[in-house]
N, CA, C and O atoms as CSV, one atom per row, in Angstrom:
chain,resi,resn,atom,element,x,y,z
A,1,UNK,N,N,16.046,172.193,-110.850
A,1,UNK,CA,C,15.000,173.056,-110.351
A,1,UNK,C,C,14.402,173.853,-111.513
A,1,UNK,O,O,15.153,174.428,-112.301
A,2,UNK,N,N,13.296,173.895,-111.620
A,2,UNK,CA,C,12.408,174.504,-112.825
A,2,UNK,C,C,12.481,176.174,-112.206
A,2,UNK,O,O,12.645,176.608,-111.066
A,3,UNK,N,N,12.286,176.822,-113.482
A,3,UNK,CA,C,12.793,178.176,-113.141
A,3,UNK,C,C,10.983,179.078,-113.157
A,3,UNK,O,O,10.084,178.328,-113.538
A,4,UNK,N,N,10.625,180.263,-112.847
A,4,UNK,CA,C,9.512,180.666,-112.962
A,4,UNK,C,C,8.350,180.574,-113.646
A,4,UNK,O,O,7.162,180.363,-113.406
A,5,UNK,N,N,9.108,180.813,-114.648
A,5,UNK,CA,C,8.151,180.454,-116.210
A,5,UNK,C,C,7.907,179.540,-116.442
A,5,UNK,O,O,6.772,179.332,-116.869
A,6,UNK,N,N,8.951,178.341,-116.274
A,6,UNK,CA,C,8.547,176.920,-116.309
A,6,UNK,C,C,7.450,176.516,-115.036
A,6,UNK,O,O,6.457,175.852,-115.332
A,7,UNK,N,N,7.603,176.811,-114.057
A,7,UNK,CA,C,6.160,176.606,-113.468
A,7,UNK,C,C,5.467,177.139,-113.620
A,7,UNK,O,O,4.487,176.455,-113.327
A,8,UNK,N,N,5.087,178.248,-113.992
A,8,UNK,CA,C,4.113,179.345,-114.326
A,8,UNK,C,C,3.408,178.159,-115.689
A,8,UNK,O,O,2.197,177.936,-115.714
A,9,UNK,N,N,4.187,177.633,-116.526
A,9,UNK,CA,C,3.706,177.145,-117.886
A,9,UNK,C,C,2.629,175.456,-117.158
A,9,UNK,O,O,1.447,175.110,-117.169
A,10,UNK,N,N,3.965,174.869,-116.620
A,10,UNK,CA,C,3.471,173.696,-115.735
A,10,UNK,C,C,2.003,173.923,-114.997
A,10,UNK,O,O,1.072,173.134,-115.162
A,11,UNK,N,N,1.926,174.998,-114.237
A,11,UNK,CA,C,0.704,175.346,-113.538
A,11,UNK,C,C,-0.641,175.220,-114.119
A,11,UNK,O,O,-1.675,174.636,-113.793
A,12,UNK,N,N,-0.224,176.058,-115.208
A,12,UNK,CA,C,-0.903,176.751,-117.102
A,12,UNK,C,C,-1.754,175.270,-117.541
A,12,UNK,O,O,-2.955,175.277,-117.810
A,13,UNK,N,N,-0.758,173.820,-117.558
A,13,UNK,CA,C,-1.033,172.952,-118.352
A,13,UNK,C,C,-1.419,172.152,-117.609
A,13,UNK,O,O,-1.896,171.148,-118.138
A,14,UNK,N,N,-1.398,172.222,-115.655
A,14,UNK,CA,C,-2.143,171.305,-114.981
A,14,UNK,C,C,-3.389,171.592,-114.969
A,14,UNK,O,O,-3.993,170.603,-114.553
A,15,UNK,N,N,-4.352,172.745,-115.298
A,15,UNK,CA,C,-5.693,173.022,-115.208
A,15,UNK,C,C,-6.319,172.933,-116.525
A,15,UNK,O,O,-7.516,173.155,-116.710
A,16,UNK,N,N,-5.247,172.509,-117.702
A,16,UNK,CA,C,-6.213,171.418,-118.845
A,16,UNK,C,C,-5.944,170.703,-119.058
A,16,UNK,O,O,-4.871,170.350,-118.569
A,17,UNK,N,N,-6.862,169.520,-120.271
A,17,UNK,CA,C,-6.169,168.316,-120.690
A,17,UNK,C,C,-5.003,168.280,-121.782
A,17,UNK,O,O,-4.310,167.312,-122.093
A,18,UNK,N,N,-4.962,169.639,-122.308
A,18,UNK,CA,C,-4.154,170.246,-123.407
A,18,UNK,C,C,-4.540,171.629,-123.489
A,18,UNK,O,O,-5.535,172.291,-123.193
A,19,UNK,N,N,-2.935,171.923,-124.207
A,19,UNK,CA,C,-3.209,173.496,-124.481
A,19,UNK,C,C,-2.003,173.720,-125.692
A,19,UNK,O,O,-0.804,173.440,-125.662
A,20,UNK,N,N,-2.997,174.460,-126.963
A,20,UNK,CA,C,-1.902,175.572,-127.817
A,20,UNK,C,C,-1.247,176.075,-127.498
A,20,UNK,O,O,-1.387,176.239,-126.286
A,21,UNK,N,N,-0.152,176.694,-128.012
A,21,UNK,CA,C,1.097,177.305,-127.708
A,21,UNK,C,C,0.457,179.079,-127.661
A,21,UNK,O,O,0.954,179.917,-126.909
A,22,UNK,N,N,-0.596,179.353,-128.523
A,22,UNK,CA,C,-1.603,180.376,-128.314
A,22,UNK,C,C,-2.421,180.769,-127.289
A,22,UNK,O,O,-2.764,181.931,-127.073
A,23,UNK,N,N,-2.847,179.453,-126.428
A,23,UNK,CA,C,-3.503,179.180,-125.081
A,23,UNK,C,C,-2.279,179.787,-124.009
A,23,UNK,O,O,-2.525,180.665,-123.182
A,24,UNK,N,N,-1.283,179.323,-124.137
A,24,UNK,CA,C,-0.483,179.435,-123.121
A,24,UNK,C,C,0.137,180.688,-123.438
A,24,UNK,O,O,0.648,181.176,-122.430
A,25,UNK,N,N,0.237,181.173,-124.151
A,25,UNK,CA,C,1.097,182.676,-124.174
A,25,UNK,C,C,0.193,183.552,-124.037
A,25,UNK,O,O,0.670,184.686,-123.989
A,26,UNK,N,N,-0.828,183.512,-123.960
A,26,UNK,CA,C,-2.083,184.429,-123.614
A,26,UNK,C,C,-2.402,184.447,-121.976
A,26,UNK,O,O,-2.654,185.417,-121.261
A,27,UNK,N,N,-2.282,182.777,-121.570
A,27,UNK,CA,C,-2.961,183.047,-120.429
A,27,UNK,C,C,-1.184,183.035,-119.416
A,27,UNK,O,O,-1.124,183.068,-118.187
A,28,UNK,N,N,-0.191,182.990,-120.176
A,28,UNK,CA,C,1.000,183.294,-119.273
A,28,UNK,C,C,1.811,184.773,-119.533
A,28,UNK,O,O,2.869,185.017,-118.954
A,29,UNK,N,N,1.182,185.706,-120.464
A,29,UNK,CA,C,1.500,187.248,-120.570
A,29,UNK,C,C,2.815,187.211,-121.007
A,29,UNK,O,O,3.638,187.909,-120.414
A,30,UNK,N,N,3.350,186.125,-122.476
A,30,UNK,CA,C,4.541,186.163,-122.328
A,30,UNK,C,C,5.006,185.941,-124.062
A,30,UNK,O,O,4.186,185.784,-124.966
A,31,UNK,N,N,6.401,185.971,-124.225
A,31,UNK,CA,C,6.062,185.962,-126.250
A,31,UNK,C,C,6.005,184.868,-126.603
A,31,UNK,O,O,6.275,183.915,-125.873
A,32,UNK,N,N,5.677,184.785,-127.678
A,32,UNK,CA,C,5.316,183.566,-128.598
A,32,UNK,C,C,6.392,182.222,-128.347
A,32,UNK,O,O,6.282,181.099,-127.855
A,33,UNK,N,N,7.633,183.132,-129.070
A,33,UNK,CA,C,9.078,182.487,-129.114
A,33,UNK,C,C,9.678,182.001,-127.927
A,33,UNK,O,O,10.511,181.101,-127.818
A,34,UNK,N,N,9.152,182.710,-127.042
A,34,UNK,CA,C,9.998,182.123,-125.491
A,34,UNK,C,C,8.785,181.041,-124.924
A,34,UNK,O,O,9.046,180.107,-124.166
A,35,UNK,N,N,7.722,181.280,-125.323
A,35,UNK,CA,C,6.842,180.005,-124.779
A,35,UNK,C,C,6.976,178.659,-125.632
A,35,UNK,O,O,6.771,177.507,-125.250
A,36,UNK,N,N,7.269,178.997,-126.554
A,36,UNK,CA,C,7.862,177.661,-127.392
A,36,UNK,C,C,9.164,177.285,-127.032
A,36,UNK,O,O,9.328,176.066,-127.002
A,37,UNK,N,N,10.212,178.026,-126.728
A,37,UNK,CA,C,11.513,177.925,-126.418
A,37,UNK,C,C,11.425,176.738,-124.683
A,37,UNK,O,O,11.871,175.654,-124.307
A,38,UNK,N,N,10.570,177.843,-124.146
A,38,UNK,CA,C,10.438,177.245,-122.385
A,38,UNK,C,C,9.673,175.402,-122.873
A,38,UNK,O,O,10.314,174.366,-122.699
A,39,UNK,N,N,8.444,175.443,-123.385
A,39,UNK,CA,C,7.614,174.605,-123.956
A,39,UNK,C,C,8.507,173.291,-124.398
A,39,UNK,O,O,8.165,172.128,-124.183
A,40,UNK,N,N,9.200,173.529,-124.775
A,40,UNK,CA,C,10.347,172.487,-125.846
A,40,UNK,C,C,11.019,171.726,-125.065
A,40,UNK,O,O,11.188,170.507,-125.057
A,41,UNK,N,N,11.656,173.164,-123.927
A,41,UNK,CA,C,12.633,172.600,-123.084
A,41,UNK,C,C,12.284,171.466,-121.826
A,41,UNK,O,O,13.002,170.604,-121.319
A,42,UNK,N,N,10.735,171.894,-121.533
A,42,UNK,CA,C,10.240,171.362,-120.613
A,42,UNK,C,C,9.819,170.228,-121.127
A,42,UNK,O,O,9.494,169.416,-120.261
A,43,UNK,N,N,9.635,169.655,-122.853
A,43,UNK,CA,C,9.174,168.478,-123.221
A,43,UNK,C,C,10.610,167.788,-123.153
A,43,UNK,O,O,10.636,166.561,-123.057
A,44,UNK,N,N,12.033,168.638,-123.205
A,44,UNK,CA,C,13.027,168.012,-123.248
A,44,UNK,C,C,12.922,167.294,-122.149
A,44,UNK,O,O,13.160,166.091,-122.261
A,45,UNK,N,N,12.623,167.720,-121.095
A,45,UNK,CA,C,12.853,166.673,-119.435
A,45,UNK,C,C,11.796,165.728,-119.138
A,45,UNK,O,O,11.675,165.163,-118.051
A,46,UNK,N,N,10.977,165.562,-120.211
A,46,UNK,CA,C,9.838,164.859,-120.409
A,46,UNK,C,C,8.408,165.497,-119.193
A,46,UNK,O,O,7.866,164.753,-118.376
A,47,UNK,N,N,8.116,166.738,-119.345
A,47,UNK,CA,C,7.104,167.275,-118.149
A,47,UNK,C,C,6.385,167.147,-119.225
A,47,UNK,O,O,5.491,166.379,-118.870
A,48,UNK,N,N,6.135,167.531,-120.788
A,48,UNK,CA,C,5.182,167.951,-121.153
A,48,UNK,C,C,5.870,166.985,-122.657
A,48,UNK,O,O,7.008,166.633,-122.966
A,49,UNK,N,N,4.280,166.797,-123.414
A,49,UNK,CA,C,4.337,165.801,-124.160
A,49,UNK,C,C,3.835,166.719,-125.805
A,49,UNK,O,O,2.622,166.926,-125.793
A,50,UNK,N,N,4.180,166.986,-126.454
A,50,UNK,CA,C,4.015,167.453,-128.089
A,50,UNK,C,C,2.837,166.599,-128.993
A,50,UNK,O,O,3.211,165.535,-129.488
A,51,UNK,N,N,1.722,166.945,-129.171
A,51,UNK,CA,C,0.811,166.341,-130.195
A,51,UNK,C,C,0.672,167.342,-130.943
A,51,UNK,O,O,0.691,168.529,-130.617
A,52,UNK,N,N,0.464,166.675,-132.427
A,52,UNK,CA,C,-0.106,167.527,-133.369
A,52,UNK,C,C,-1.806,167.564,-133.463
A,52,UNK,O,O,-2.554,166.586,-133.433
A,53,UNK,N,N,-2.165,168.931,-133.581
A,53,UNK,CA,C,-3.865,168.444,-133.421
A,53,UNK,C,C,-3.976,169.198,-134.769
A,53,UNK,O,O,-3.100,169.398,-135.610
A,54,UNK,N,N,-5.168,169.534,-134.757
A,54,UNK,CA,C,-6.002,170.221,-136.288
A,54,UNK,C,C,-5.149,171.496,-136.411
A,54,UNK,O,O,-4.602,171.791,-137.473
A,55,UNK,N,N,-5.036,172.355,-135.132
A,55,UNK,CA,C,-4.665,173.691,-135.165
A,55,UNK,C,C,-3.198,173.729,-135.279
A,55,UNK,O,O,-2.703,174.746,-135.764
A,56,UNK,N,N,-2.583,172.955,-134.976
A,56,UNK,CA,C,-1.403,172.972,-134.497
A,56,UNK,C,C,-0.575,172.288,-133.628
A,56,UNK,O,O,-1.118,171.217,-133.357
A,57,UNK,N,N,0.293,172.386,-133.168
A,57,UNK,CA,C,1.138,171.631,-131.671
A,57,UNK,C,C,0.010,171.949,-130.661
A,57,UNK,O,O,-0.718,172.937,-130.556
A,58,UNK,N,N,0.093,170.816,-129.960
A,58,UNK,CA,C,-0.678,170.662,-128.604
A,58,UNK,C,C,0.128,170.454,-127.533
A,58,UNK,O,O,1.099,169.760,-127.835
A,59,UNK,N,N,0.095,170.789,-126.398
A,59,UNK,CA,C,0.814,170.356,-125.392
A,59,UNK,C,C,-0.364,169.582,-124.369
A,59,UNK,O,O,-1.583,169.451,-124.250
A,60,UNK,N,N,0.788,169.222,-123.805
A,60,UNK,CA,C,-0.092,168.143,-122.662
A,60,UNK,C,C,0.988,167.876,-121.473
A,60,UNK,O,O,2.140,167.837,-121.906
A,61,UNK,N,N,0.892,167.728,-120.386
A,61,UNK,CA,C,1.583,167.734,-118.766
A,61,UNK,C,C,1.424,166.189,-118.548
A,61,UNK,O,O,0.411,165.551,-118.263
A,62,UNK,N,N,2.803,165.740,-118.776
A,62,UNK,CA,C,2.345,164.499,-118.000
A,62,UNK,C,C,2.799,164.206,-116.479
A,62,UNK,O,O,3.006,165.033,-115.591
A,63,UNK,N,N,2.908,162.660,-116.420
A,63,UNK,CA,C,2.599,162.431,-114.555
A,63,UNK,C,C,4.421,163.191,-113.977
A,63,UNK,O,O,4.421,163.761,-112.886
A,64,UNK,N,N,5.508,163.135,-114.609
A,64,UNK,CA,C,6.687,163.681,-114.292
A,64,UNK,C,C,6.438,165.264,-113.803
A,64,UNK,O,O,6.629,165.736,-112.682
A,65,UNK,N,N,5.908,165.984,-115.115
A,65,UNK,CA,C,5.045,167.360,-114.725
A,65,UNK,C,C,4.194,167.603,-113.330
A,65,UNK,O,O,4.247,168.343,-112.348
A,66,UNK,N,N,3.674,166.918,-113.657
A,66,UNK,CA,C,2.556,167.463,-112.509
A,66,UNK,C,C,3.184,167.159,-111.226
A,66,UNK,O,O,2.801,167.907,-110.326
A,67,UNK,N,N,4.241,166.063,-110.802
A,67,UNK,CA,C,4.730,166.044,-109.819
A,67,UNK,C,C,6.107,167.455,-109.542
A,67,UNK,O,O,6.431,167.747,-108.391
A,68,UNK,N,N,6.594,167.993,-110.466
A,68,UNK,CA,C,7.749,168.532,-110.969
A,68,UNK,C,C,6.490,169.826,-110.335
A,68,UNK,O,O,6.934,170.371,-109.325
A,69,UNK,N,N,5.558,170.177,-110.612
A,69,UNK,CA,C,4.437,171.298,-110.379
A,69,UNK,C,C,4.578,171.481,-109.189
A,69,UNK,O,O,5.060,172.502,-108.698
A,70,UNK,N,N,4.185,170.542,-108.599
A,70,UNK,CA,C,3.752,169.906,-107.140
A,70,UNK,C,C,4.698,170.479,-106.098
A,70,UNK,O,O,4.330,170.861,-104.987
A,71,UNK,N,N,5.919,170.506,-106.537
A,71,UNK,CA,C,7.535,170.137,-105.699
A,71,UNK,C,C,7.691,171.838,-105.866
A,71,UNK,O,O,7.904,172.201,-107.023
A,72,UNK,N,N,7.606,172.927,-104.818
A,72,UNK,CA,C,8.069,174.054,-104.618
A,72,UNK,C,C,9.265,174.596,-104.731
A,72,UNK,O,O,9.783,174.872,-103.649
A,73,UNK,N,N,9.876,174.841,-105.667
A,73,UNK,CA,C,11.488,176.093,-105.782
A,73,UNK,C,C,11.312,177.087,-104.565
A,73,UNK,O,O,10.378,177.877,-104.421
A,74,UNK,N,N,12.538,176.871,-103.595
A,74,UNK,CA,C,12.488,177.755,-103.084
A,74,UNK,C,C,13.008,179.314,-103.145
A,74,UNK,O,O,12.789,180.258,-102.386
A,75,UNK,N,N,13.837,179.201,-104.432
A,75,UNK,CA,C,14.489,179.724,-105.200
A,75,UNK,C,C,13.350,180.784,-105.586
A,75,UNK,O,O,13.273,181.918,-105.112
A,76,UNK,N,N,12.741,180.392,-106.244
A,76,UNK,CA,C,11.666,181.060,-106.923
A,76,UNK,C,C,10.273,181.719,-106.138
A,76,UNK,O,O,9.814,182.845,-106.336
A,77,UNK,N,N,9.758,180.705,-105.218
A,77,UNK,CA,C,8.832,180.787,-104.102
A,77,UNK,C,C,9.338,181.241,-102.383
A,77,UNK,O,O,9.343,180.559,-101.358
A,78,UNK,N,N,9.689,182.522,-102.605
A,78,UNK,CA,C,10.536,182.598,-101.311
A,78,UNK,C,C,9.678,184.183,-100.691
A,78,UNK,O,O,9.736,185.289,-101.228
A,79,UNK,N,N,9.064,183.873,-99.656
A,79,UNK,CA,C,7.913,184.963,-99.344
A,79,UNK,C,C,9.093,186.528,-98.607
A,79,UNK,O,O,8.566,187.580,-98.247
């Protein structure tokens, strides 16, 4: 089960085709080091895929992700 942040990031990377590690710690209010830390971990389970672009590491959500997005924690999502 993916924990907050990890969907919060997942969410982050289903509404582009890629995103900086700068993109995502801006638009997820969170530090540098732990969005790379979360970022890494989530490429560990294969959700999200590592390119190098001009600027830097790129991330990208692939089809495991977006289904992993999809699938509600109730853990986490509990009204």
């Amino acid at each position: 089960m993916l924990t907050e942040r990890e969907e919060l990031i997942l969410d982050i990377l289903c509404e582009r085709r890629y995103a900086y590690l700068g993109e995502v710690v801006r638009e997820a209010e969170i530090a540098s080091e732990e969005a790379e830390r979360t970022l890494r971990a989530l490429a560990d389970l294969g959700y999200v895929r590592r390119y190098q672009g001009r600027h830097g590491l790129r991330y990208r959500i692939t089809a495991e992700g977006r289904e992993a997005a999809r699938t509600p924690n109730p853990e986490v999502w509990t009204a």
